[in-house]
C-alpha positions, 0 to 999 in steps of 0.5 A: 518514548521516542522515534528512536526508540520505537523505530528499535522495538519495531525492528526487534518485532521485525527480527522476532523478538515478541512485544504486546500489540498495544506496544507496537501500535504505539511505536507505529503510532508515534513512527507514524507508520499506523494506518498510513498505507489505508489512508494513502491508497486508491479506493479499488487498488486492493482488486486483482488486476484483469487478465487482459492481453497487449492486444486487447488493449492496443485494440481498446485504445487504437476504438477509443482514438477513433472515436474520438476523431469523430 
């Protein structure tokens, strides 16, 4: 199979047309789309962001430069 041909499966499994799992796999495999996003990512990036407010944060950084002139 190749890139051209899987990249037209994946987009028939995009518009709904059903294929096995095994199929897709492989046309992501060969795409090279499998597994990428999990091996690019940062460790914590799937965590919520904090609800913090700007003020709370200028007010963190105006603590951490004074520190620093210390």
């Amino acid at each position: 199979m190749t890139r051209e041909e899987a990249n037209k499966i994946l987009d028939q499994v995009l518009e709904g047309y059903p294929h096995s799992e095994t199929l897709i796999l492989k046309c992501l495999n060969i795409t090279g789309d499998y597994r990428t996003h999990e091996e690019l990512r940062s460790e914590r990036l799937d965590e919520e962001a904090q609800d913090q407010d700007w003020r709370a944060r200028v007010r963190q950084r105006a603590i951490m430069v004074g520190r620093s002139k210390k």
